[in-house]
C-alpha positions in Angstrom: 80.2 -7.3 7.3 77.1 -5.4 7.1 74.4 -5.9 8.7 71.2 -7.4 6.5 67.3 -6.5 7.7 64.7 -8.4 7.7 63.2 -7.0 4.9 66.7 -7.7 2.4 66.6 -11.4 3.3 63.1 -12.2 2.1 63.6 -12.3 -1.6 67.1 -14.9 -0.9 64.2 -16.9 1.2 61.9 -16.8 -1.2 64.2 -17.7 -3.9 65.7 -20.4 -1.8 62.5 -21.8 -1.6 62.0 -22.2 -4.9 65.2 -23.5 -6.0 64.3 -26.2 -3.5 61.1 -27.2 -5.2 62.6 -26.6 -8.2 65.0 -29.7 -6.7 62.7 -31.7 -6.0 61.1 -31.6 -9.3 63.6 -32.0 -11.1 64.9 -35.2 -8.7 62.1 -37.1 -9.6 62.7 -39.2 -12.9 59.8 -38.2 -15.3 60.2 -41.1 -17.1 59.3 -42.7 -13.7 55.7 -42.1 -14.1 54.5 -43.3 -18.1 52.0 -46.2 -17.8 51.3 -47.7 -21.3 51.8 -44.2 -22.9 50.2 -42.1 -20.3 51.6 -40.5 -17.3 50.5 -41.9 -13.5 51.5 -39.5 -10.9 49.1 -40.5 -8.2 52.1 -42.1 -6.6 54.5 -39.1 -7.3 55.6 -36.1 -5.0 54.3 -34.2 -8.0 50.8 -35.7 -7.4 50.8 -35.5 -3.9 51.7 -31.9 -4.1 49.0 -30.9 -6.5 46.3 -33.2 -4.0 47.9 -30.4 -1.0 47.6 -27.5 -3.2 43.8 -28.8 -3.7 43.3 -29.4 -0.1 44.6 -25.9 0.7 42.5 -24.0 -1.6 39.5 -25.4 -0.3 40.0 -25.1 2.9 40.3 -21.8 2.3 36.9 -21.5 0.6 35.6 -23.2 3.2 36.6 -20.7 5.8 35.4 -17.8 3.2 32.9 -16.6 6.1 35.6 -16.6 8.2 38.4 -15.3 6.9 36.0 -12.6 4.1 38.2 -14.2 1.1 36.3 -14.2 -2.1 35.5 -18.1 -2.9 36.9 -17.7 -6.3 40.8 -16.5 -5.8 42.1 -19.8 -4.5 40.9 -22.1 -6.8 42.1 -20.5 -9.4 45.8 -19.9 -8.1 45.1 -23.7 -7.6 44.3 -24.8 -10.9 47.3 -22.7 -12.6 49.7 -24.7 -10.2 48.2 -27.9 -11.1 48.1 -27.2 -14.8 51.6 -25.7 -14.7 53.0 -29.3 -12.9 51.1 -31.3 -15.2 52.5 -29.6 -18.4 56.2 -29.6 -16.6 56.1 -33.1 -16.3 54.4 -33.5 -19.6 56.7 -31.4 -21.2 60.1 -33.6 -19.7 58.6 -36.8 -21.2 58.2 -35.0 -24.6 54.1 -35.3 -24.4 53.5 -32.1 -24.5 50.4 -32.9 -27.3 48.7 -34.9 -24.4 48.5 -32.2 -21.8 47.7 -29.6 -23.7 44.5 -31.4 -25.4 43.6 -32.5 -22.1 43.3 -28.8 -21.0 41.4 -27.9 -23.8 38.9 -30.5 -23.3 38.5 -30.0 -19.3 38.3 -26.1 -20.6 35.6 -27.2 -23.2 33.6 -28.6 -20.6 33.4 -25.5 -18.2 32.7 -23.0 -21.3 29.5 -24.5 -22.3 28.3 -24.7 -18.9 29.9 -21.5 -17.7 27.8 -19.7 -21.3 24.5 -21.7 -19.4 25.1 -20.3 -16.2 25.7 -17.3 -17.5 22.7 -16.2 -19.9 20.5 -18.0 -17.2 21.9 -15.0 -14.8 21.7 -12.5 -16.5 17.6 -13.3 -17.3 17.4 -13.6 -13.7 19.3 -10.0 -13.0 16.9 -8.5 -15.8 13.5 -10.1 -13.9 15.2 -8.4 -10.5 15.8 -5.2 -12.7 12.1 -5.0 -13.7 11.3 -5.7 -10.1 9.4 -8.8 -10.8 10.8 -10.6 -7.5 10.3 -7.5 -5.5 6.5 -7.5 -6.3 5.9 -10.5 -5.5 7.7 -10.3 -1.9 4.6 -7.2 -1.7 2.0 -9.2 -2.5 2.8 -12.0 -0.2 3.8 -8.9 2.5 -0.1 -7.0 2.0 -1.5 -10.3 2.7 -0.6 -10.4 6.6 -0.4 -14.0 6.8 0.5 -15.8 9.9 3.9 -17.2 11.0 2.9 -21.1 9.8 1.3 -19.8 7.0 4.1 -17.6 6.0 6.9 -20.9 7.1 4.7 -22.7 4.5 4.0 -20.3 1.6 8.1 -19.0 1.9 9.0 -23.0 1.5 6.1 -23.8 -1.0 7.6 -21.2 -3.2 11.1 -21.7 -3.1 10.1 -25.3 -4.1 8.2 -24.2 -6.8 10.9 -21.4 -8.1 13.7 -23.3 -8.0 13.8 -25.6 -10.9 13.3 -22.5 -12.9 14.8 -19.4 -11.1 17.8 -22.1 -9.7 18.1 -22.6 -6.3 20.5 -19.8 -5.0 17.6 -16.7 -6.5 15.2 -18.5 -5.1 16.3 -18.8 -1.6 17.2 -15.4 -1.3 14.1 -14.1 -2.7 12.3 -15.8 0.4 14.5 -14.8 2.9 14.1 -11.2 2.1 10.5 -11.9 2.7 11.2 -13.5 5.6 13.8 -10.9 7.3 11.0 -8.4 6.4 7.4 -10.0 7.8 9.4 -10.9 10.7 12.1 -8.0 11.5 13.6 -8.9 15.3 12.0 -12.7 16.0 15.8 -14.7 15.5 13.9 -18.1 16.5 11.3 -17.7 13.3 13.7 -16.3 11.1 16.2 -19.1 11.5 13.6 -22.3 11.4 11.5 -20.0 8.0 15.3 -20.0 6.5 16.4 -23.4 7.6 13.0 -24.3 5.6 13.5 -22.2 2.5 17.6 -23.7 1.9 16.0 -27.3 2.2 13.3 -26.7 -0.1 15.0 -24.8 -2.7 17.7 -27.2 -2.6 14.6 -29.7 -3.2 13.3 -28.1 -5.8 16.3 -27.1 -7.9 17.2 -31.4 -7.5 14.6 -32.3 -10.1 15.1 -29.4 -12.9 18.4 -29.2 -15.0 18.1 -25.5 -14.5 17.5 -25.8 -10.9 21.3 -26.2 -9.9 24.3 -26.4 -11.3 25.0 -30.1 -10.7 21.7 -30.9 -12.4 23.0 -28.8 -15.0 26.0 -31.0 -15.3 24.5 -33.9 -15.0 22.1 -33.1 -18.5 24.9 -31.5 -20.0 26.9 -34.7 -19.9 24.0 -36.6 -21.1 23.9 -38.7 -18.1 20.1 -38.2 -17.7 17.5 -37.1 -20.2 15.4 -33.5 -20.0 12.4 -35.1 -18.8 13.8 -38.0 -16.8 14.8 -35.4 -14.1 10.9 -34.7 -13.3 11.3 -38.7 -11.9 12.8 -36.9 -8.9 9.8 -34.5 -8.1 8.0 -37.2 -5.7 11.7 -37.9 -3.7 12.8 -34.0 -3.5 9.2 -33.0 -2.4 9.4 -35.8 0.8 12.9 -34.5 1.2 11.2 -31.1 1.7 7.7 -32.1 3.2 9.4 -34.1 6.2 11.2 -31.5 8.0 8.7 -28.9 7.1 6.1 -30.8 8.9 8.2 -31.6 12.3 9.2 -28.0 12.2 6.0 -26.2 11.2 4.8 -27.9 15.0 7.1 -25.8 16.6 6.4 -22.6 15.0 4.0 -20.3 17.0 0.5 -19.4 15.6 0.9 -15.5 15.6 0.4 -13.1 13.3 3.7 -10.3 12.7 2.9 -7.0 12.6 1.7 -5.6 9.7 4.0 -4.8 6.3 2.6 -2.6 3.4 4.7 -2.0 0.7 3.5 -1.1 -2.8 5.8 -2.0 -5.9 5.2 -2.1 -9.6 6.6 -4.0 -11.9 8.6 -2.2 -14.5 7.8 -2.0 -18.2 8.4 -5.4 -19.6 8.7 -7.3 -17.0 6.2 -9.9 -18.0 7.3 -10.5 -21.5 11.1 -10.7 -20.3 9.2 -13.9 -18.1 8.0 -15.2 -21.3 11.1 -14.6 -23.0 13.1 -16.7 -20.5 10.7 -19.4 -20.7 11.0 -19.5 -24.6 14.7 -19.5 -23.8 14.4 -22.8 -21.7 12.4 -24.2 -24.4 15.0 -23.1 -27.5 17.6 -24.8 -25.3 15.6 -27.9 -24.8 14.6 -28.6 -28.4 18.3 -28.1 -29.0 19.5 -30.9 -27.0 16.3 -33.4 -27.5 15.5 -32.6 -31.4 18.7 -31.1 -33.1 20.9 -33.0 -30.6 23.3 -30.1 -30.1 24.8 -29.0 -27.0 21.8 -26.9 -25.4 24.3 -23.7 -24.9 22.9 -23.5 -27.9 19.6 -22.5 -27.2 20.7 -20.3 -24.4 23.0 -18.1 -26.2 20.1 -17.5 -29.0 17.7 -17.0 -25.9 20.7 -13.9 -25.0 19.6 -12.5 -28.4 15.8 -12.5 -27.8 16.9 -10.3 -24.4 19.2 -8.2 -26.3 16.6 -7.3 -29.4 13.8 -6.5 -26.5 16.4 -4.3 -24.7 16.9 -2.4 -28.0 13.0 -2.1 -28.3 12.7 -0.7 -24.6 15.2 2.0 -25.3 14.1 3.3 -28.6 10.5 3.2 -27.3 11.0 4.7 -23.7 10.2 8.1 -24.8 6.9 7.3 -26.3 6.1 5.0 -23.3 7.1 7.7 -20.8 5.2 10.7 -22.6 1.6 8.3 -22.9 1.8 7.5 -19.0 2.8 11.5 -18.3 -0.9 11.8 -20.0 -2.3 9.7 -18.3 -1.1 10.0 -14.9 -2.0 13.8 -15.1 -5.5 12.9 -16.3 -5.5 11.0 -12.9 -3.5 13.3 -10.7 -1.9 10.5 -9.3 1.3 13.1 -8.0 3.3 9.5 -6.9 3.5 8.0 -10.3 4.4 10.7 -11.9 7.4 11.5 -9.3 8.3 7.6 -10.3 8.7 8.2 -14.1 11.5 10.8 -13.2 13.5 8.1 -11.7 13.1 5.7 -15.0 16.7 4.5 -16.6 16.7 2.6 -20.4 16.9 -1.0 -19.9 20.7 -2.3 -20.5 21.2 -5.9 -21.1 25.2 -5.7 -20.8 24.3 -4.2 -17.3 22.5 -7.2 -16.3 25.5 -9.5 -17.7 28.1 -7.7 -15.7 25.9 -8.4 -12.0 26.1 -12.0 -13.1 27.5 -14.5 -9.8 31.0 -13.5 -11.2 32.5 -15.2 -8.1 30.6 -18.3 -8.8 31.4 -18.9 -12.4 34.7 -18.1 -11.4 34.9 -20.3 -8.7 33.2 -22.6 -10.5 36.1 -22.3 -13.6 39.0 -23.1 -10.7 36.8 -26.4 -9.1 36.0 -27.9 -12.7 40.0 -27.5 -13.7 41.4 -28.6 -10.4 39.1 -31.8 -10.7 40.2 -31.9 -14.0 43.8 -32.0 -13.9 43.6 -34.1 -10.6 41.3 -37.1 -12.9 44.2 -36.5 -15.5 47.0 -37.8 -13.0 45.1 -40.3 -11.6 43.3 -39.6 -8.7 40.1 -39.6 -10.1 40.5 -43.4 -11.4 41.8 -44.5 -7.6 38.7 -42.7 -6.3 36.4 -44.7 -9.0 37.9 -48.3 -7.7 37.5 -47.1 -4.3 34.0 -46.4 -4.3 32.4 -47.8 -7.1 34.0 -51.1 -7.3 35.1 -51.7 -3.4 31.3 -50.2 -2.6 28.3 -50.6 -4.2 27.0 -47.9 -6.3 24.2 -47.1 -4.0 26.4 -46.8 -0.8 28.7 -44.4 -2.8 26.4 -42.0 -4.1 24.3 -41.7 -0.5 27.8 -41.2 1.4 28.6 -38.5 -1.5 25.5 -37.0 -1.2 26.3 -36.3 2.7 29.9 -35.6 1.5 28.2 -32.6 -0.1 27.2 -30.9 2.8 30.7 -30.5 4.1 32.6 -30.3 0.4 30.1 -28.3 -2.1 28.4 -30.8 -4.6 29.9 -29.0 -8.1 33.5 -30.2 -7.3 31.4 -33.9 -5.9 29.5 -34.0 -9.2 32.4 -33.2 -11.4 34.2 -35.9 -10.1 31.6 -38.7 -10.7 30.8 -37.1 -13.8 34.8 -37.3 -14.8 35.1 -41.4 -13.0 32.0 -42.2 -15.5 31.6 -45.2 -13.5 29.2 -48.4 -15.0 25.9 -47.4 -13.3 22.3 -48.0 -13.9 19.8 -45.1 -14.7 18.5 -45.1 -11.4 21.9 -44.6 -9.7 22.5 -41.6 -11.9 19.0 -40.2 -10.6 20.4 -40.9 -7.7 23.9 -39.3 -7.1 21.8 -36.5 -8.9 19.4 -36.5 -6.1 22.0 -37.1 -3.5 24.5 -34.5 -4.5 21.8 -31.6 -4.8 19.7 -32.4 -1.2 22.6 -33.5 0.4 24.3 -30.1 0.9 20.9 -29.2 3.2 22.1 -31.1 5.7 24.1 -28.3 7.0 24.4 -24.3 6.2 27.1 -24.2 4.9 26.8 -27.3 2.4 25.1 -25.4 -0.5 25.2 -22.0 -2.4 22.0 -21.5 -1.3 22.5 -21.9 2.6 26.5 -19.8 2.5 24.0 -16.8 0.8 21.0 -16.9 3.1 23.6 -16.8 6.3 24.6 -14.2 4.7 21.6 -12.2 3.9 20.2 -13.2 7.7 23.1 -12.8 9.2 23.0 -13.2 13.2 19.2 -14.8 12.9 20.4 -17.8 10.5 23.4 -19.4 12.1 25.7 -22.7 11.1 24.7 -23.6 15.0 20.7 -22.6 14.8 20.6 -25.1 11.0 22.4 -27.8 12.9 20.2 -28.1 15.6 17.4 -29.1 13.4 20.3 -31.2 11.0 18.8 -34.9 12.5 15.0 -34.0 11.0 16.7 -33.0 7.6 18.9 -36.3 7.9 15.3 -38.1 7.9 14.0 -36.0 5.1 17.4 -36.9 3.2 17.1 -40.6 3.9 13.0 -41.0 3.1 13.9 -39.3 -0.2 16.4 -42.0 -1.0 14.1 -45.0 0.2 11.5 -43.1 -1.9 13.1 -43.1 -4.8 14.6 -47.0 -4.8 10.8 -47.7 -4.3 9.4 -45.7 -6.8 12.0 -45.7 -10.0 12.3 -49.1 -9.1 12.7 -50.5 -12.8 15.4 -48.0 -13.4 18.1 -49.5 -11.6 18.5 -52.1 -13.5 22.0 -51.7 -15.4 20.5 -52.5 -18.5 17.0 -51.1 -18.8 
């Protein structure tokens, strides 16, 4: 008999393999799960296989620093294994209709926000294309401020930025200031950074455009445009409290000097305005014409897209008036600058979108999806917002955040639907977007800065300052019960 290698007998493994799931799926009596007309399978080896292929895949994101894997690839894999069992087992009880409406309805729900996320990006790339950001980092660099003046200004503004420019821009932005003022001083870097995640993630908790779970929580119509601003008082104690007990321990030196000069390029400011208008189109969508606020958004694309095509077609004119008048001037530096200039392409700013992210985001939202259409979701709902109260579950979410990210923690509620006040709403949405500060790796915002800072920011330098953003987290919460009071009645 001849001899077989190693390499010959891994396709009969691999096969044997799946003939033995195959078994097992096909041991189980379909017919077994239907519950007045639907299918339960949260008690099925079907179920509790798609709950380990979930586990899995996020595990794996969570080790993405680790282990340099793209968050994106196992989520997907993830959610075409779920899909694929659900529609098996749909497909041996003759329901086929069910499964595949559910899909397109969880699919639904993740293009509109996925076309939000998206035009919102791409507005942002174009600002970072004009070098808006990057002049602002030179203004704050030519000023020569002082280490607790530059802890406070770095946090100030990523508060400020991040209900518009979202959360994950913002941070970065500041930490590129930081990393600059501050080149070689670890300690300031890390505590400046530490300062900058918690107060963008405050910020971007009171602005629907400020992070994505804000964005899903206004999408869903859970909470009103304007109700969000309710949260400003909460998220700016959440911020304030840790960045006064830090700011104490932060030396009162001066770095050395920075000078660098950078213009803005042409358009810049109107592409601001034109975002703003954006935001606006997409509000009056949802509050006046009552449409989805996409809406506005994707129009908004089309106000960036006609000003692209008047940048090109003007460029020469623009470029031969400042030749003039740079020459007049003899100012040798500008007019070196002009040689580097490149047209302004709006489908180049759509292609740097977060691709990872709205990927990612795609394989989270279907996972939860199909997981809430076997079951799980409605187990979870009894278990938390019947055997808890609704305030206990959406604080111990809110620190669930920081381990699990809040889009997949937000989805879920947003998916259980369960009976709450006003208030709670406000609150899960105030939970679920602070929470994640709580440690670095518990929000887009902190994964990208440890990142950016890497070997100054740490997961270990964050968690030693964890118990003074634990307070921060909690007086936001006892702020906001005391505040929005009225709101939390269930029927206000």
């Amino acid at each position: 008999m001849p001899t077989l290698s190693k390499h010959s007998c891994q396709p009969r493994l691999h096969r044997r393999w799946l003939f033995l799931l195959a078994a097992l799926l096909l041991c189980i009596s379909p017919s077994a799960f239907a519950v007045t007309g639907e299918l339960n399978l949260t008690t099925s080896l079907v179920g509790f296989f798609a709950v380990a292929i979930f586990v899995l895949a996020y595990a794996l994101v969570m080790a993405e620093e680790k282990i340099h894997m793209r968050k994106s690839k196992p989520v997907l894999v993830a959610a075409g294994i779920i899909w694929g069992l659900i529609g098996w087992v749909y497909v041996q009880n003759g329901m086929s209709e069910a499964s595949e409406y559910a899909f397109r309805m969880t699919l639904l729900e993740f293009t509109e926000l996925m076309l939000f996320l998206l035009v919102a990006m791409t507005y942002i790339n174009a600002m970072e294309e004009r070098l808006v950001f990057d002049a602002l980092r030179s203004w704050m660099l030519r000023k020569g401020f002082n280490y607790r003046t530059l802890f406070w200004l770095t946090g100030g503004l990523a508060f400020v930025l991040s209900p518009v420019a979202d959360n994950l821009t913002t941070a970065l932005l500041m930490c590129a200031v930081v990393t600059k003022v501050a080149e070689g001083d670890q300690r300031f870097i890390n505590m400046a950074c530490i300062n900058i995640v918690v107060a963008a993630n405050a910020g971007g908790a009171f602005s629907p455009f400020g992070d994505i779970t804000t964005l899903m929580v206004w999408q869903a119509g859970m909470v009103a445009f304007q109700d969000f601003f309710i949260l400003f008082i909460p998220a700016l104690v959440n911020f304030l409290i840790p960045a006064t007990i830090m700011s104490l321990f932060i030396k009162d030196e001066k770095p050395a000097s920075v000078h660098e000069d950078v213009w803005m390029k042409r358009g810049a400011r109107r592409i601001v305005a034109l975002f703003l208008l954006t935001i606006i189109t997409a509000v009056l969508c949802h509050v006046v014409l009552h449409l989805p606020p996409v809406l506005g958004m994707m129009t908004g694309l089309g106000y960036l897209q006609f000003f692209g095509y008047y940048l090109r077609r003007s460029l020469p004119r623009s470029l031969k008036r400042k030749r003039e008048i740079y020459s007049r001037e003899g100012d040798n530096r500008k007019l070196a600058q002009l040689g580097s200039v490149v047209p302004f392409d709006v489908f180049n700013r759509v292609a740097r979108a977060e691709w990872d992210t709205l990927l990612f985001f795609y394989g989270v939202v279907m996972c939860v999806g199909g997981l809430g259409f076997m079951g799980y979701l409605s187990l979870l709902s009894d278990a938390l917002y019947t055997g808890w109260n609704p305030t206990a579950a959406n604080i111990t979410l809110g620190v669930v955040s920081a381990v699990i990210d809040n889009i997949p923690v937000m989805f879920a509620v947003l998916t259980m639907d369960p009976d709450m006040s006003h208030g709670q709403w406000l609150l899960i949405t105030l939970t679920a977007g602070v929470g994640g500060s709580l440690l670095s790796i518990g929000s887009a915002a902190g994964v990208a800065v440890m990142g950016q800072a890497r070997g100054s920011y740490t997961f270990m330098g964050h968690l030693r300052w964890s118990p003074v953003i634990l307070l921060g987290y909690i007086a936001s919460i006892l702020v906001h019960m005391w505040i929005n009071a009225d709101s939390f009645a269930l029927f206000n």
